[in-house]
C-alpha positions in Angstrom: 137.4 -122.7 112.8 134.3 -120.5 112.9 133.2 -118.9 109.7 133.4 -115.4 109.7 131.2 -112.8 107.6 132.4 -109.5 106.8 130.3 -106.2 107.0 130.7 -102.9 105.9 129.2 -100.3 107.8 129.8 -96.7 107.9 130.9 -94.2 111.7 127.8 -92.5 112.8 128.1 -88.9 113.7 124.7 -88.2 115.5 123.6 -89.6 118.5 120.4 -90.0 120.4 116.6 -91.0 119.0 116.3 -88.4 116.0 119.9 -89.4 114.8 118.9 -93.2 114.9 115.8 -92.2 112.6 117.4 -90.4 110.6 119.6 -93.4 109.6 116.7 -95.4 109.1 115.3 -93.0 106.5 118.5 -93.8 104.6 117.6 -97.0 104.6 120.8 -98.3 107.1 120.5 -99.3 110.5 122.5 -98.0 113.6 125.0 -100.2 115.5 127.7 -99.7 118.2 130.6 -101.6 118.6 132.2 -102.1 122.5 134.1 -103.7 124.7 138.2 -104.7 124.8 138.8 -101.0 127.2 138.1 -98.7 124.0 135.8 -96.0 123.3 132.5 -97.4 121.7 131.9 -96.5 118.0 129.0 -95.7 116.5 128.3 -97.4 113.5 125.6 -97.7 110.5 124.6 -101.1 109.0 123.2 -101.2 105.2 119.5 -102.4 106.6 118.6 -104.8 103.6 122.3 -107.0 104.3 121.3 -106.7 107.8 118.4 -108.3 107.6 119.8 -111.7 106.2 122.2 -112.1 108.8 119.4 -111.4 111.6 117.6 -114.0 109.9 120.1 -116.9 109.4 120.2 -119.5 111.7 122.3 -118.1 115.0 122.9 -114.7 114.3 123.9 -114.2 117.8 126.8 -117.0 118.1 128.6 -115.9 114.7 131.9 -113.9 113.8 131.9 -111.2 112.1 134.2 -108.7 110.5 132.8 -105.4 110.8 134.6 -102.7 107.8 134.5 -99.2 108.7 135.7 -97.4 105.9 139.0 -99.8 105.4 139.3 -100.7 109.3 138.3 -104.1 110.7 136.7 -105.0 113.7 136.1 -108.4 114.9 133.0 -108.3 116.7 130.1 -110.7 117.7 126.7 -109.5 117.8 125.3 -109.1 121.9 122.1 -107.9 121.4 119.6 -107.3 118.6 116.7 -104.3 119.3 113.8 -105.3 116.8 110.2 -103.4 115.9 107.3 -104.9 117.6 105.6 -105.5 115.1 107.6 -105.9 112.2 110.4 -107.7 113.4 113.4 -105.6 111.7 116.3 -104.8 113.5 115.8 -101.0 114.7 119.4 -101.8 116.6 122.8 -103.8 117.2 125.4 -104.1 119.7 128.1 -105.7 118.6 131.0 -106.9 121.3 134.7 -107.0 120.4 136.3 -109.8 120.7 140.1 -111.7 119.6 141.0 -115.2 118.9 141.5 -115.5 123.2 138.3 -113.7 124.4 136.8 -116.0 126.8 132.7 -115.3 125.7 129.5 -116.5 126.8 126.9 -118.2 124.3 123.5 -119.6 124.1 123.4 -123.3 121.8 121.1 -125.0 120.6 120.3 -128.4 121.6 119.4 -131.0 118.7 118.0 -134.7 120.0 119.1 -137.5 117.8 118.2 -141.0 117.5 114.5 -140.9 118.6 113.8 -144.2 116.4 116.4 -145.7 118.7 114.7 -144.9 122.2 112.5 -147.3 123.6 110.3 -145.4 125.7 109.2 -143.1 122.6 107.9 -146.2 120.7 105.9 -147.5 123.9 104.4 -143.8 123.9 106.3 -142.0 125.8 106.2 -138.0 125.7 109.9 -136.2 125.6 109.3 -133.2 127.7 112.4 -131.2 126.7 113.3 -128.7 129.9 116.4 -126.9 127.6 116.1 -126.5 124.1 119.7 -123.8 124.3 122.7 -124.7 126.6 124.9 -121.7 127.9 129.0 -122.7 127.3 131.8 -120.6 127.8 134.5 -120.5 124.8 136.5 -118.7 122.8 134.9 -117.3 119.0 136.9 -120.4 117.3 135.2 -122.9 119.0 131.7 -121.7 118.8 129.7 -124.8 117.9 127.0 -124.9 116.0 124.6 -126.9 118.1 124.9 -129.5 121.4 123.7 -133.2 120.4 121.6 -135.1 122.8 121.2 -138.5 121.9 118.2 -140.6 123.0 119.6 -144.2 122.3 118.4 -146.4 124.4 116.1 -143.8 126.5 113.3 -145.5 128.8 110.1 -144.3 129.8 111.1 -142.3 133.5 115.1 -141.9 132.0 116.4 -137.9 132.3 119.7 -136.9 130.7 121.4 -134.4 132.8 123.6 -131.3 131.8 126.8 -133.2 132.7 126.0 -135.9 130.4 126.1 -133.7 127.3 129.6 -133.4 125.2 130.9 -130.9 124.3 133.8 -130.2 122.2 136.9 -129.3 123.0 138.0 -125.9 124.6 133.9 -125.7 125.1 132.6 -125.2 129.2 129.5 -125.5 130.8 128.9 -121.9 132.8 125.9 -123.6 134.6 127.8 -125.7 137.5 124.9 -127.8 138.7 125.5 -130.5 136.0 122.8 -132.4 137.6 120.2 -129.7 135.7 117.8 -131.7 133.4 118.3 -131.3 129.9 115.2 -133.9 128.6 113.1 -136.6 130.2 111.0 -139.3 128.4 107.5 -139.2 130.7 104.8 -142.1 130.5 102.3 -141.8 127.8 99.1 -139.0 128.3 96.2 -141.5 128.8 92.6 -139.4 127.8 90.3 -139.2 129.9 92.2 -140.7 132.9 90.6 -140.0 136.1 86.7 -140.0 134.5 84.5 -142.8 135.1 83.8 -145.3 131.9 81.0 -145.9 130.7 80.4 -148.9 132.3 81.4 -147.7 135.5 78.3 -145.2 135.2 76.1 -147.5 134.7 77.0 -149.6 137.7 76.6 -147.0 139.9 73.2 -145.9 138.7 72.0 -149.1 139.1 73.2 -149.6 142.6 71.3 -146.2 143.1 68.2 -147.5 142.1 
């Protein structure tokens, strides 16, 4: 079962640019909530509580229980407006969702067993192509991460989308499960393509 975090946030009256900075002077940060055919709610977040959920690892693909003054909404964050330059969350829309909503998420992919592929210790470079996998699930089977693992991998060897597992009640929303996930390439040899040393010095004496 996903772990689910619970928020207290407070409705938002005023609408529009000077209302959202006006909540930022009091030190909150404004929010909506949409989605399941109701009206969408405008919400303030305490910015400082905020902030550590932003920065934990994938804010995006976790639960939460938002409070409004004694309601609950169940809600998972969609999108996440930050400053340019210092990174805080200026805004949040937040999607409602139950324990059968169908929803979209991005994964991350973890490799495993590195040590274990062949290719790597004869100097091959991974060249990873997708570092997140998009699944379709409900909010109870979010995972965590998607493993990959290298066992066995040979210099030239790809793992493809299809060949990734995924747990139960988890789909792939990407249907060409030939897409390449990772492939182990031959090793970067410097300098290929110049002329050695020796090489040089042939030709300057067949020159002369």
């Amino acid at each position: 079962m996903t772990e689910t975090t619970t928020l207290n946030a407070e409705v938002r009256s005023r609408a529009g640019t000077g209302g959202a900075r006006e909540t930022r002077r009091n030190g909150r940060t404004p929010a909506v909530i949409y989605g399941s055919k109701l009206d969408t709610l405008m919400i303030s977040l305490d910015s400082a509580e905020l902030a550590k959920q932003v920065r934990r690892h994938g804010f995006l693909n976790h639960v939460f229980d938002i409070d409004i003054e004694g309601r609950k909404e169940r809600v998972i964050p969609r999108e996440v407006q930050n400053h340019p330059l210092s990174g805080r969350a200026l805004h949040v829309d937040f999607m409602r969702i139950s324990a059968t909503t169908a929803i979209t998420v991005e994964v991350e992919v973890v490799f495993i067993n590195e040590d274990k592929a062949p290719g790597l210790k004869r100097g091959g470079v991974l060249n990873v192509v997708m570092r997140t996998i998009e699944v379709e699930c409900t909010p109870d089977a979010i995972p965590e991460q998607l493993t990959v693992d290298l066992s066995g991998l040979e210099i030239g060897d790809a793992i493809h989308l299809g060949a990734i597992a995924l747990p139960a009640g988890v789909e792939l929303t990407d249907p060409d499960i030939e897409a390449t996930v990772v492939t182990l390439a031959p090793p970067t040899v410097e300098g290929a393509g110049q002329p050695t040393a020796a090489e040089g010095d042939e030709g300057a004496g067949a020159a002369g």
